[in-house]
C-alpha angles and dihedrals in degrees: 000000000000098000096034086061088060095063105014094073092054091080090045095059096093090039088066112045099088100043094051089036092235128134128224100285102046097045084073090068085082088069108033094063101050086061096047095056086041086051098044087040113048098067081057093070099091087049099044085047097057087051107045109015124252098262092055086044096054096034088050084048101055094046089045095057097040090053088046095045079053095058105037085062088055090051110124093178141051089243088049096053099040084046087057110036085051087050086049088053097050095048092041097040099086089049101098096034095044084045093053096044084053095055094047088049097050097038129073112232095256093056098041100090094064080043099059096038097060079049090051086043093069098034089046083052098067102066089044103046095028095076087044100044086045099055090044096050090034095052104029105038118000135312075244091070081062082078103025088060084074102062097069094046095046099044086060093044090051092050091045092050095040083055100041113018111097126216110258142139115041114128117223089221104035113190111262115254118263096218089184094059094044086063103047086051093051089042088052103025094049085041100060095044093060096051080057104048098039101032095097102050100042086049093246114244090019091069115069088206084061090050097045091048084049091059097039084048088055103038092051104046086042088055095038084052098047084043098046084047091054121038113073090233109047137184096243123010095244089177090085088076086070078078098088091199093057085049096046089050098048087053096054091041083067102044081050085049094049087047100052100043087035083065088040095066096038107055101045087056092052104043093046106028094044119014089047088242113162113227097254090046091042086053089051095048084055102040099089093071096064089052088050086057100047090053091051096043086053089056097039090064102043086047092057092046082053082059093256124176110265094206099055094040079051091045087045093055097045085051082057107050093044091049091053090045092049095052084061103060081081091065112120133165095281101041117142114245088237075071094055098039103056107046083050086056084057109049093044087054078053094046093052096051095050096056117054103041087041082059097047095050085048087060103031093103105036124099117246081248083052098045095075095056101034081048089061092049092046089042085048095049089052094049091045086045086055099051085046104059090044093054088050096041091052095046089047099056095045100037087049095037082055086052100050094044085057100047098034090046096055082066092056101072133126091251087059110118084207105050094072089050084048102045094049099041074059095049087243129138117209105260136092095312094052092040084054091040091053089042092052084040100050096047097052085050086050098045091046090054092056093046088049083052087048093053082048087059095049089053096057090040090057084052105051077056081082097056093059103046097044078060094053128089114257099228122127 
């Protein structure tokens, strides 16, 4: 639920638009907003753990979120659905962090891979079914049923974990709250989250609201860093961090995270802006990877159970990823779906096999009172890894499709020896409609050439994977 809120609203957007009376721009508020409290919330978990336990956190959570997603398919206005989706981050935010620390909790070291990666299967599912099952509700029934698909699934989840899930980890003597600290991280934290989400649009340095959001997003996290250093009770234990394979993995977690929703953003543009895909048929067509993740997730954590090396399962899988990106770099505006489907497959294979042993080897190191909190820092670096990649993957399409169109277009001009051949090989005379069809014909030629760069960027970010974990100790 957590993670296929984060995807399946992105079809809905211009769904929604008329029934909340909001334009283009502000509709992404609706997003936007889920990500920052997730964001803002998800370093919290050690602390609302020791507070509360980790089976009232997660059943609070669950209810939360059912009771928010609720309400954000009631909202008849653009301030009643922002209210609600930031209150569904918030409560949902704690969800995969609190889930990992219990596992970790529940199983003994030798069984946890096959346990983690049942627990990666579902969050790996999200960015793959929430386009799909988008494109099916929104079409089919109403943009509302984005947010009503949630009650089924978490009314069983909250009976299963109300049976099974044991009281632990609530400290008799939790730490106080450093309010202080809190606000220098949401200042810089939330910050930070809308100049990525917004960047692009707003066309980054040339917007003084950006650059205002950069300094407050520096400011905060550097005050939050030198506070959280220097009071003996801190928001979030950023001491872990002196475990360099929790950094390390955190670091690779975000480069994971820029990977798959970089992927997420590319490939629904191009299926359906430019290879005339509808949404259902563009999920589908998608759809593959996912399955290739949940194969190789299932592998990954029996192989791990069988005392497998994390770091070539996790170089494997690197190899994996960059092979299937690589493969895509051929794509062009007539390519056969086959062509689209397979690389996916392998890079989903790819994807699966990075991020459970990279995982294992993060936490390899940490205690079970240390796994809730350095789960929340691991959980935070992938979310930030995510809006980061999105941010890159966004500017790069438009900043290179701007680039194309300039340099390819130079070439389309009245005084061209090549553009009478063209236009009546193309049964076209020079005039308005040949100037249009050039114009339709030109952008699609453009876009294509800053998706193919994109892709470019997703290679090399699969490949600086590699650096990290060759730095990383190889204990599991």
């Amino acid at each position: 639920m957590n993670v296929l809120d984060i995807t399946i609203v992105n079809v809905a957007l211009p769904h929604m638009e008329g029934s909340l009376h909001a334009n283009s721009n502000q509709i992404t508020w609706a997003l936007t907003t889920y990500m920052l409290a997730m964001v803002i919330v998800t370093p919290l978990t050690g602390l609302l753990v020791e507070r509360f336990g980790q089976r009232q956190l997660i059943l609070w959570s669950v209810a939360g979120f059912l009771v928010c997603s609720v309400m954000s398919g009631q909202s008849h206005s653009l301030t009643e659905i922002v209210f609600w989706r930031f209150m569904q981050g918030a409560l949902g935010a704690s969800l995969v962090p609190v889930g990992q620390a219990i596992l970790v909790e529940a199983y003994p070291r030798e069984k946890r891979g096959v346990a983690m990666a049942t627990l990666g299967m579902g969050t790996m599912l999200g960015p793959i079914v929430g386009p799909v099952l988008g494109g099916y509700l929104t079409q089919d029934l109403s943009w509302r049923w984005c947010f009503y698909v949630n009650i089924p699934i978490g009314l069983i989840a909250f009976t299963m974990l109300l049976l099974y899930i044991p009281s632990f980890g609530k400290s008799e003597h939790p730490r106080p709250i450093d309010w202080l600290g809190f606000m220098w991280m949401a200042i810089g934290l939330g910050a930070l989250q809308m100049m990525l989400s917004l960047g692009d649009q707003d066309g980054w340095l040339s917007s003084r609201f950006i650059i205002i959001l950069m300094l407050l997003a520096g400011m905060g996290i550097l005050l939050f860093v030198l506070r959280s250093l220097n009071v003996s009770h801190p928001l979030v234990n950023l001491r872990l961090l002196k475990d360099r394979s929790l950094t390390l993995g955190s670091a690779g977690i975000g480069l994971f995270g820029l990977a798959l929703y970089g992927t997420m953003v590319i490939l629904p543009i191009y299926l359906q802006d430019y290879m005339g895909y509808e949404a259902q048929t563009a999920g589908l067509v998608m759809a593959p990877q996912g399955i290739g993740s949940w194969v190789s997730m299932w592998m990954a954590g029996r192989l791990l159970n069988r005392g497998a090396n994390p770091r070539w399962m996790i170089l494997a899988g690197v190899g994996l990823g960059a092979t299937g990106t690589w493969l895509s770099l051929s794509y062009n505006l007539q390519v056969n779906p086959f062509w689209i489907i397979w690389p996916g497959v392998i890079r989903g294979l790819g994807l699966g096999l990075v991020s459970i042993p990279l995982f294992t080897l993060a936490f390899a190191t940490l205690s079970k009172e240390q796994t809730p909190e350095g789960s929340g820092i691991f959980n935070l670096m992938r979310n930030l890894g995510g809006s980061v990649g999105i941010a890159i993957i966004s500017t790069i399409m438009t900043e290179e499709a701007q680039e194309a169109w300039n340099q390819m277009g130079g070439h389309i001009n009245p005084f061209s020896a090549a553009l009478p051949r063209y236009l009546r090989d193309a049964g076209l005379h020079q005039g308005t409609l040949a100037w249009q069809v050039l114009g339709q014909t030109l952008a699609q030629h453009a876009a294509m050439r800053g998706i193919l760069d994109a892709f470019t960027f997703l290679f090399w970010s699969f490949i600086a994977v590699i650096l990290i974990v060759l730095l990383m100790k190889n204990k599991a």
